[in-house]
Every structure is written in structure tokens, then in C-alpha cells.
C-alpha positions as CSV (number, residue, x, y, z in Angstrom):
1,X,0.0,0.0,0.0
2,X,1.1,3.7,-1.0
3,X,2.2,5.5,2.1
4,X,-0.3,8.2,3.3
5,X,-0.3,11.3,1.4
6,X,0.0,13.6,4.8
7,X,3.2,11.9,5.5
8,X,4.3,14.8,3.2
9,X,5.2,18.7,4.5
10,X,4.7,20.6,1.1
11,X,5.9,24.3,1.5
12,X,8.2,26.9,-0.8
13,X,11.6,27.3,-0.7
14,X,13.2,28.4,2.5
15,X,17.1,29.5,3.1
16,X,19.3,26.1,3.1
17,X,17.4,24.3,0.7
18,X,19.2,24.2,-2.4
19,X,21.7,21.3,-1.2
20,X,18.9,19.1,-1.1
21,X,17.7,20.3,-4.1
22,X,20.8,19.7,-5.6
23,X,21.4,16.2,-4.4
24,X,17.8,15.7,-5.8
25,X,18.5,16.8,-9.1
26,X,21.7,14.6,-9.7
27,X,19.8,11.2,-8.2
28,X,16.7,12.2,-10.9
29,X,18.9,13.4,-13.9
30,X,22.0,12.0,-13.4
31,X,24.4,14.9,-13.7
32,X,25.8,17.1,-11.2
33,X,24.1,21.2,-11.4
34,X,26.3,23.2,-9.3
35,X,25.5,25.9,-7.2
36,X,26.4,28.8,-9.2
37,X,24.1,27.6,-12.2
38,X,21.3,26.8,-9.4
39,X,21.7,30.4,-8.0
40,X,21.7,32.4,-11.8
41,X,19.0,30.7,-12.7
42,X,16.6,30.7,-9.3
43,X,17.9,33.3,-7.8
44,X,19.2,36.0,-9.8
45,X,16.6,36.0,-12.6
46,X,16.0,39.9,-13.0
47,X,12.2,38.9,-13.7
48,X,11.7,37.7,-10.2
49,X,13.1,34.6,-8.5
50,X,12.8,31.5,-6.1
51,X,9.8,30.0,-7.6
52,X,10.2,26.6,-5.7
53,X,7.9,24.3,-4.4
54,X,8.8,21.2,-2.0
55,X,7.5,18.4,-0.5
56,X,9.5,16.5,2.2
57,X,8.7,13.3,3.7
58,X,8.1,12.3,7.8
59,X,12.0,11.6,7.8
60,X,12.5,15.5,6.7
61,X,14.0,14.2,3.1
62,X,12.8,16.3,-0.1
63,X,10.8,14.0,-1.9
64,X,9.5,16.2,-4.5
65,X,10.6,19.5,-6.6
66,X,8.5,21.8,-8.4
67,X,10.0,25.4,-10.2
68,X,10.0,27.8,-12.7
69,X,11.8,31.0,-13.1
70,X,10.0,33.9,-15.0
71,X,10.9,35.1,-18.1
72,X,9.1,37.3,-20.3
73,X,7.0,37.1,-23.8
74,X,6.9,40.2,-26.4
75,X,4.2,39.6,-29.2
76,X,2.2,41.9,-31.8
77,X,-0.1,39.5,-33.3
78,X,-3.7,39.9,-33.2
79,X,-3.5,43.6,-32.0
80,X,-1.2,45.9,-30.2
81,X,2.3,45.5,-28.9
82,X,1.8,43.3,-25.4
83,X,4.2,41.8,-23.3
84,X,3.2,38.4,-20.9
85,X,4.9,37.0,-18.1
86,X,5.4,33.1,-17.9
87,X,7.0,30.9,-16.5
88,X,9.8,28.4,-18.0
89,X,9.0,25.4,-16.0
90,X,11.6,22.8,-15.4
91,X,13.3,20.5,-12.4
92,X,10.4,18.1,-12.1
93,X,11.6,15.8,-10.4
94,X,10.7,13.1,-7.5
95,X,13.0,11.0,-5.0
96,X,12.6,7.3,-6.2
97,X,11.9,6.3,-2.5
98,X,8.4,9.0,-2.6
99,X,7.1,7.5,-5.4
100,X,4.9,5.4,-3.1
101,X,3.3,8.3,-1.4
102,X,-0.1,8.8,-2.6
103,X,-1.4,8.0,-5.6
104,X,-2.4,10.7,-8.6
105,X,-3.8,13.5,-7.4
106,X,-2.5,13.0,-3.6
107,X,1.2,11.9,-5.0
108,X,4.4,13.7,-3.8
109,X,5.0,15.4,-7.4
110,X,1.0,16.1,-7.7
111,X,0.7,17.7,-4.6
112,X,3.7,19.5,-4.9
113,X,2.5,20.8,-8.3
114,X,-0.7,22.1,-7.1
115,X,1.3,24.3,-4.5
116,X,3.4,26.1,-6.9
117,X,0.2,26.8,-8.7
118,X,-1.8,27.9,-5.8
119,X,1.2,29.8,-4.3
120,X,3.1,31.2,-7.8
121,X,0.7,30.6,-10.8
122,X,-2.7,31.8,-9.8
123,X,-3.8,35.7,-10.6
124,X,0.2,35.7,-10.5
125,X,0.8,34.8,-14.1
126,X,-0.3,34.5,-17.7
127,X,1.2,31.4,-18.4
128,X,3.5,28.7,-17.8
129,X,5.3,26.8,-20.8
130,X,8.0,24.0,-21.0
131,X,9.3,21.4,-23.0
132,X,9.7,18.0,-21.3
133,X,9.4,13.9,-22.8
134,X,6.3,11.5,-22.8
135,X,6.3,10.5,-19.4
136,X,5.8,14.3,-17.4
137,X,3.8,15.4,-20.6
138,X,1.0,12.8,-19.6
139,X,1.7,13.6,-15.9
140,X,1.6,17.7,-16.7
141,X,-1.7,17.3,-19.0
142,X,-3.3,15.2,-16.3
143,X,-3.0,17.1,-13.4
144,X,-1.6,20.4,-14.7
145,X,-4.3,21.5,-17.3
146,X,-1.2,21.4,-19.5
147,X,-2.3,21.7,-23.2
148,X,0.6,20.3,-26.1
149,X,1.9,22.7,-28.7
150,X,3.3,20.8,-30.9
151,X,6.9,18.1,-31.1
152,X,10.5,20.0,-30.3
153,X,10.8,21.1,-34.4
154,X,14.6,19.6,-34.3
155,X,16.6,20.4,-38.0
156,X,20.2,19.2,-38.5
157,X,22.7,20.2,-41.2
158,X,25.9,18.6,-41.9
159,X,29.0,21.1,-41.8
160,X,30.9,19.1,-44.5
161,X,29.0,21.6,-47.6
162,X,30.0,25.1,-47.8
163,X,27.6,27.8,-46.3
164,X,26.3,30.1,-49.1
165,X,28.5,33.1,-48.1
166,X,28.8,36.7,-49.9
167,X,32.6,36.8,-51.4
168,X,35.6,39.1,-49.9
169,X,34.8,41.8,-52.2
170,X,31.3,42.0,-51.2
171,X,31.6,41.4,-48.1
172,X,33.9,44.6,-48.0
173,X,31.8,46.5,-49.4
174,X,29.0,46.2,-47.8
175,X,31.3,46.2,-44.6
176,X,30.2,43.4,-42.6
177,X,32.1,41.3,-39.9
178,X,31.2,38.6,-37.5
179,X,32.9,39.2,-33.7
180,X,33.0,37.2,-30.3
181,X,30.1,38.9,-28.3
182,X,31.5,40.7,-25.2
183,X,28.7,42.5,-24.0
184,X,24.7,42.7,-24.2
185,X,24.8,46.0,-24.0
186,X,22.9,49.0,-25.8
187,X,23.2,47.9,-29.4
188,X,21.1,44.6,-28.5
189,X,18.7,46.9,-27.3
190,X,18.4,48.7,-30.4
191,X,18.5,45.5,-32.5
192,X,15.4,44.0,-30.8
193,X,13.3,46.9,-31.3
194,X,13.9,47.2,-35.0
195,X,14.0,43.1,-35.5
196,X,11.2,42.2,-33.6
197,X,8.2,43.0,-35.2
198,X,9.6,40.4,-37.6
199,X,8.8,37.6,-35.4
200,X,5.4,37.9,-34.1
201,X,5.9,36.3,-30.5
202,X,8.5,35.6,-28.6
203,X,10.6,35.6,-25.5
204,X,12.0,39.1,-25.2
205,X,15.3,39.0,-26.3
206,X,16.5,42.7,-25.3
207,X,19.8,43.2,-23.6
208,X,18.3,42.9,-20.3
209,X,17.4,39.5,-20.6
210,X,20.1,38.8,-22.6
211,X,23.0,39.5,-20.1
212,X,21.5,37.4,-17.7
213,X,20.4,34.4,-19.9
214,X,23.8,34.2,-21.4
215,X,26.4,37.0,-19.9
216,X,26.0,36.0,-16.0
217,X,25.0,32.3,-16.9
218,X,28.0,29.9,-15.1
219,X,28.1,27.6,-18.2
220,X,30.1,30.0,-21.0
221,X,28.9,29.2,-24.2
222,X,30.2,30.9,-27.6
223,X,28.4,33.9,-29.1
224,X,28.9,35.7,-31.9
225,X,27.4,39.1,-33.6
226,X,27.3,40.1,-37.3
227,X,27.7,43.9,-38.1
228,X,26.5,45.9,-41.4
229,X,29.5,48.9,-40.8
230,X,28.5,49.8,-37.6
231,X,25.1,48.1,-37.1
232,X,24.0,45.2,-35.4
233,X,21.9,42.9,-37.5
234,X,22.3,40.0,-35.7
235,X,23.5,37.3,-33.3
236,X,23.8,33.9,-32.5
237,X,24.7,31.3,-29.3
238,X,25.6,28.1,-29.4
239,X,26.6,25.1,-27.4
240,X,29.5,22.3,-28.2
241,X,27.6,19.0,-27.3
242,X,30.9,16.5,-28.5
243,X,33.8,16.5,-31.0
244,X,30.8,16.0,-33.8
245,X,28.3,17.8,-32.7
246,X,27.4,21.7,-32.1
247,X,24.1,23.4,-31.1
248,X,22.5,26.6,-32.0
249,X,21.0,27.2,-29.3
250,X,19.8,30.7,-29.8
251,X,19.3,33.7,-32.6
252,X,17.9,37.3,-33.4
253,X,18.8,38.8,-36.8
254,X,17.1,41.3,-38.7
255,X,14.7,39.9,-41.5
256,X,16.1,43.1,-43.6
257,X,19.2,41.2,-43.5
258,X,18.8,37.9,-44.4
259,X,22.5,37.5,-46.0
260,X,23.8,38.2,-42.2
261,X,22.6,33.8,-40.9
262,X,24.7,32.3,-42.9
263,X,27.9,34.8,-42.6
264,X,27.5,34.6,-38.9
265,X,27.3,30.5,-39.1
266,X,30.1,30.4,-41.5
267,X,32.3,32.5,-39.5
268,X,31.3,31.3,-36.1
269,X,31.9,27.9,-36.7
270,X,35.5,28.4,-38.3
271,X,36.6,29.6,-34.7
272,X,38.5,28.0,-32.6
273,X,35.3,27.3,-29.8
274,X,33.3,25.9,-32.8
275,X,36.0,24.7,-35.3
276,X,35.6,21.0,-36.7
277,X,32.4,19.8,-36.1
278,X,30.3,17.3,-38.2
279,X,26.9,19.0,-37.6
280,X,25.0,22.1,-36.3
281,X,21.3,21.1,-34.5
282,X,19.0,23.2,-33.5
283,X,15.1,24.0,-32.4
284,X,14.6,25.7,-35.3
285,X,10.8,26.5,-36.0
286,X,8.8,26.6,-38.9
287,X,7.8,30.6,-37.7
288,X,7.9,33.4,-39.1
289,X,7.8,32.4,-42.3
290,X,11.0,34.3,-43.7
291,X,12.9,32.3,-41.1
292,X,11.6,29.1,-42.2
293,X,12.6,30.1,-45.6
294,X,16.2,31.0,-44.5
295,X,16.8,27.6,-42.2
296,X,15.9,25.6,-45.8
297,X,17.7,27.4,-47.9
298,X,21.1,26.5,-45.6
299,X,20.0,23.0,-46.0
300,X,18.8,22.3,-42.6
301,X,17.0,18.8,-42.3
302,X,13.9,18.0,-40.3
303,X,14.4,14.9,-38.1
304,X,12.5,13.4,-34.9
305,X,14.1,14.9,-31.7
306,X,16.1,12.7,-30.4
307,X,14.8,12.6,-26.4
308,X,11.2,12.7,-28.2
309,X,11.0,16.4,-26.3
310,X,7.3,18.5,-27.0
311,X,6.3,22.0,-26.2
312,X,3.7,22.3,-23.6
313,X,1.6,25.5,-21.6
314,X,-0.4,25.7,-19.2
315,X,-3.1,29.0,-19.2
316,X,-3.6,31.1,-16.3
317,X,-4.4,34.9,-17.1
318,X,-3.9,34.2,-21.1
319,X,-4.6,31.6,-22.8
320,X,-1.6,31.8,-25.6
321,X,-2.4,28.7,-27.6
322,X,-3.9,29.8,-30.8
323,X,-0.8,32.7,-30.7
324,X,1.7,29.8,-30.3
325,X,0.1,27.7,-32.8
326,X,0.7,30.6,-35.7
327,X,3.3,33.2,-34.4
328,X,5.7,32.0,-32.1
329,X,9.4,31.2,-32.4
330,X,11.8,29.7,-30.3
331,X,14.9,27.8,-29.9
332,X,17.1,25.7,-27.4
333,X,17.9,29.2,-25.3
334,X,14.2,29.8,-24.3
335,X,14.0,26.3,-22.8
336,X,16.5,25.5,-19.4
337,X,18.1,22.3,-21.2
338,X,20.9,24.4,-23.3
């Protein structure tokens, strides 16, 4: 028999906890978060922080983990300029010894879900969104109200064919050059308001957000920038997964520039970070449609993600579905698994 459900204390984070949480994580996901990742991304998001719900068992032992961290969504489609709060839900996790408490609805992760909803989600929010495998999808859409958007939309492109590149004499002419990001400063700013109305709906990429999500993140990963003479018209982060493989994990360019993708790819992954890989992946979506257009055109292939990863939401104040469904791009970056 299931141990009693009230065996469990379920209550928000509190000072001291994020040992436990940590041990937690690396018994559920194998691999080892360490502190300084855990604190960026909990407790020094700029759009509010400590999210966390917990259940512990009679014994005092965390036995469940519920979080999210706030990020926010900028979209024009279907009326006015608008910006949404959400939350990017991730760490769901159980201890394998509190899987017998309760059952369903009166389980350790159930319960423990219903708390951050009641305590972080409720009149608090418009929406929470995440991307997670089979097994937490049917958990989420059971007890979470969570509706499915649609499969991860994974491409891959094999780095062995050259990328269609402008030659040296136009490239000097029109004076563009691809450099090593060192800030998200001001310029970012200014890129995302001329770039985004381009996109239709997505998570707002201004320099804010950006010099948290990858400037003070503990896990470095390569970016790079492509200038028209003194303009930004684009950037671009990626990941190194293996010898063989790279990810791009994240992207903003100007659709008035569409030359700028490939020039930034080409140049980015001759350096020395990047240099020798077999193939670039990525989350790259089918929206807007001149984006689409560009990810074909540099030969991207669609294939089945490989963890079998979907997009999911769950409505609070909005209800986003029908604007996901038509508007909204994304990749790797707006997810917690780059």
C-alpha cells in the first residue's frame, strides 16, 4: 500500500534548501548542477526569483521539486504591442523512495505541483510553458491543465557543404564582420526593437534579458554578432555538445538582412570554440515564415528529436495557444536544457 499522502510537508523554498535540491537533481537526472548555475538561474533571474515548491517526507528528506523562473514574452499578433509573463518550467523531479506516497492527485510530485500553482501561478501569471518527454507530458496534461503545442521542431545540417557566403569583395563593401560577443549591451537593445516586429511572438530578447540568460550564466557558451558597418543585424549562441556535434542554441537577426545567418554560421563555426564539427542542430521553427525560408535554404534537415521532447503551456491569465500555434518562435535558449 502507498504510504499516506499527509506523511508529506509541502511548502516553498526556504534559506538552506538548495543542497537538497541539488542532491535531488543529480539522483533524478543524473548529472551534477552546481551551485552557481542553481543560483543564476533561481535566484538571480532579474524577472523575479525563487519560484520553488517542495514536498518532504516524515524523515524530513525532499521528496518532491516543483520550479519555474520567470521570463518574459513580447508579441504583436492579433492587436497591439503586449508583453506576458510566464513561467519556464523545469526540475520536475521526484525521489525514487516517494514515489509510493499517494497516488495521482495525492502523490508527492502532484501535490507538490498544485502548491506552486496555488502559491506562484494563480492571478500571478499569464502562463507557464515548458518542454519536457512522454512520461511528465501525460503527468503535466493530467494534473496540470497542461495543453501540447506541438513536437521540439529539431533540423540538422551537416557542416561538411559550404555555407552560401557573400565573397571578400562583397563582403567589404558592404562592410560586414562577425565578432565574439562581449557584451549585451545597448546595441542589442536597439536590434530587438527594429527586429522584432519580424517575429510575431517571442521571449523578449533585449539586452536585459540577454546578459542574464547568457552573460552572467556559469556555463560559458560561444556567441557571436554580425555587423552591417556599424550596425547590429544580428547574433547567434551556441553550445558544443561533442567532437561532432554543435548546437545553435539561440538567434535574433534582422529579417532586412537575411545575407547576415549564414555569414554569422560560417564565421562562427571556423573559430577556434566551434571549429571541426560534423553538424550544427537546433530547435529551429517553422515561424515566421521568412525564417523558415532562410533555415531551408542553408539546408537544414527536419528529423525526430532525439529525447522525443514536446512543447507544452499551461493557461492562467492568457490563454496563448492559438498565438503559439501561428506566431511564435523559439529555440534551445528559451528552454532550461541548453
Amino acid at each position: 500500500m502507498p504510504a499516506a499522502p499527509d506523511a508529506l510537508t509541502v511548502r516553498p523554498y526556504r534559506e538552506g534548501d538548495e543542497q537538497a535540491i541539488l542532491d535531488l537533481f543529480e539522483r533524478a537526472f543524473h548529472h551534477r548542477r552546481s551551485l552557481a548555475r542553481w543560483r543564476w538561474e533561481y535566484r538571480d533571474n532579474p524577472y523575479g526569483n525563487l519560484r520553488i515548491s517542495l514536498a518532504f517526507d516524515a524523515d524530513g528528506r525532499l521528496a518532491a521539486h516543483y520550479a519555474g523562473y520567470p521570463v518574459r514574452f513580447w508579441t504583436d499578433a492579433g492587436g497591439p504591442p503586449r508583453t506576458w509573463l510566464a513561467h519556464q518550467v523545469g526540475d520536475t523531479m521526484t525521489a525514487p523512495e516517494a514515489r509510493g506516497i499517494g497516488r495521482r492527485a495525492t502523490s508527492a510530485l502532484a501535490r507538490t505541483l498544485a502548491h506552486f500553482y496555488s502559491t506562484f501561478c494563480d492571478g500571478r501569471i499569464d502562463f507557464n510553458y515548458g518542454t519536457n518527454t512522454g512520461k511528465i507530458q501525460r503527468f503535466s496534461r493530467r494534473f496540470a491543465n497542461a495543453r501540447l503545442l506541438e513536437p521540439v521542431p529539431f533540423r540538422v545540417r551537416a557542416l561538411g557543404r559550404p555555407l552560401p557566403v557573400p565573397g571578400r569583395l562583397a563582403l567589404a563593401v558592404g562592410g560586414w564582420r562577425v565578432e565574439p560577443v562581449e557584451r549585451w549591451d545597448a546595441p542589442f537593445d536597439d536590434l530587438w526593437r527594429r527586429a522584432r516586429g519580424g517575429y510575431g511572438l517571442l521571449v523578449e530578447r533585449d539586452a536585459r534579458y540577454l546578459a542574464w540568460r547568457y552573460g552572467a550564466c556559469p556555463d560559458a557558451l560561444p556567441a557571436y554578432a554580425v555587423y552591417r558597418r556599424r550596425t547590429l543585424v544580428g547574433w547567434s549562441v551556441f553550445r558544443r555538445l561533442s567532437d561532432e556535434r554543435i548546437v545553435w542554441g539561440d538567434a535574433l537577426f534582422d529579417p532586412r538582412h537575411p545575407q547576415a545567418v549564414p555569414l554569422l554560421l560560417d564565421r562562427a563555426l571556423a573559430a577556434p570554440p566551434l571549429a571541426g564539427a560534423a553538424t550544427l542542430e537546433g530547435w529551429l521553427t517553422p515561424r515566421p515564415a521568412w525564417w523558415d525560408e532562410r533555415v531551408e535554404d542553408l539546408g537544414f534537415e527536419h528529423r525526430p528529436e532525439p529525447e522525443d521532447l514536446a512543447a507544452v503551456y499551461v493557461p492562467f491569465r492568457v490563454d496563448p495557444g492559438e498565438a503559439f500555434a501561428r506566431h511564435l518562435y523559439t529555440m534551445k535558449g528559451d528552454s532550461d536544457l541548453l
